[in-house]
C-alpha positions, 0 to 999 in steps of 0.5 A, a space after each residue: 507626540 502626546 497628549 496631556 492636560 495642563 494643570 488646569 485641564 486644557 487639553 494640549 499636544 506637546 511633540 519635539 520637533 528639531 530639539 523644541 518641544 512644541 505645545 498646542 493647547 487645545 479647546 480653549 476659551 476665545 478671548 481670553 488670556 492664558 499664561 504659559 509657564 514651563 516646567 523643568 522635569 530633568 531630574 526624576 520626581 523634580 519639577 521647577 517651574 520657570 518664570 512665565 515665559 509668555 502671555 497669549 491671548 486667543 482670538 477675539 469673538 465677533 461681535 455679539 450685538 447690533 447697532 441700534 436705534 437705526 434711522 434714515 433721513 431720506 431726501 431727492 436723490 441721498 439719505 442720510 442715517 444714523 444709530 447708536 453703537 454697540 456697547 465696548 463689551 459687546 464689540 468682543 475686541 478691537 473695534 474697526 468700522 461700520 461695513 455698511 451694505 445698501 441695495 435698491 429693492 429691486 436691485 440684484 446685488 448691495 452696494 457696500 462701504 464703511 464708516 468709523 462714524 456713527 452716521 453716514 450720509 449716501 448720494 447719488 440714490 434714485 428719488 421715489 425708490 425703495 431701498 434697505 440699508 444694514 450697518 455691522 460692526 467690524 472688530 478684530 474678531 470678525 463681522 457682528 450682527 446687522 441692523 437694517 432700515 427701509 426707506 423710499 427717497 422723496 417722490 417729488 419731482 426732481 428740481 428743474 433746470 433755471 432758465 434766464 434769458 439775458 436782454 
């Protein structure tokens, strides 16, 4: 095995393993597309280049920004919220969902869910509790940075039982 730069200075490893030889580029830009192209070096002080044999694309980055404009509408015993996406070229690749965490405040551990949406509503919260509520987005490159919210459900007395008495 060796290591050379390619043209364009990437470093890279090229070894021969079962008659293929075997290139692993290294240091290379996440995100971006390279194509490779091999060279022919049979004969001495001749190199011709083949056609390009393949395009790579490195890994996506996570994302590099937080959902925005986060708000709550809380009520009895849900809270409904909404926010603004991120723009495309900060998702960083292929959007996938919202991971959504939410945790009473005196809570050990999150509750967690997704969305594709820009808005979710939760149930079954306690009324009169305090609460947080972060919301990420996921892409292809991983889990970008959160946006997160406090907010109390209504403290009014939960609504009473009808009773009706029949004659």
């Amino acid at each position: 095995s060796s290591t050379q730069p390619w043209a364009n200075g990437i470093p890279s490893t090229t070894c021969k393993s079962n008659g293929a030889v075997v290139v692993k580029a290294e240091s290379l830009q996440e995100a971006t597309q390279y194509t490779l192209t091999a060279y022919s070096t049979a004969l001495p002080n001749e190199r011709s280049a083949s056609t390009s044999i393949f395009i790579i694309q490195t890994l996506d980055t996570r994302p590099s920004a937080a959902p925005t404009m986060l708000s709550a509408t809380p009520s009895l015993f849900s809270a409904s919220f909404s926010w603004t996406a991120i723009p495309q070229i900060d998702v960083n690749g292929v959007f996938n969902h919202y991971a959504i965490a939410y945790q009473r405040t005196d809570s050990p551990s999150p509750t967690t869910t997704s969305t594709q949406h820009t808005s979710i509503t939760i149930r079954s919260l306690t009324f009169g509790t305090h609460y947080w509520l972060s919301v990420a987005v996921v892409a292809s490159g991983g889990i970008g940075p959160n946006s997160t919210i406090n907010f109390t459900t209504t403290q009014d007395d939960p609504p009473q039982p009808t009773v009706q008495f029949l004659n």
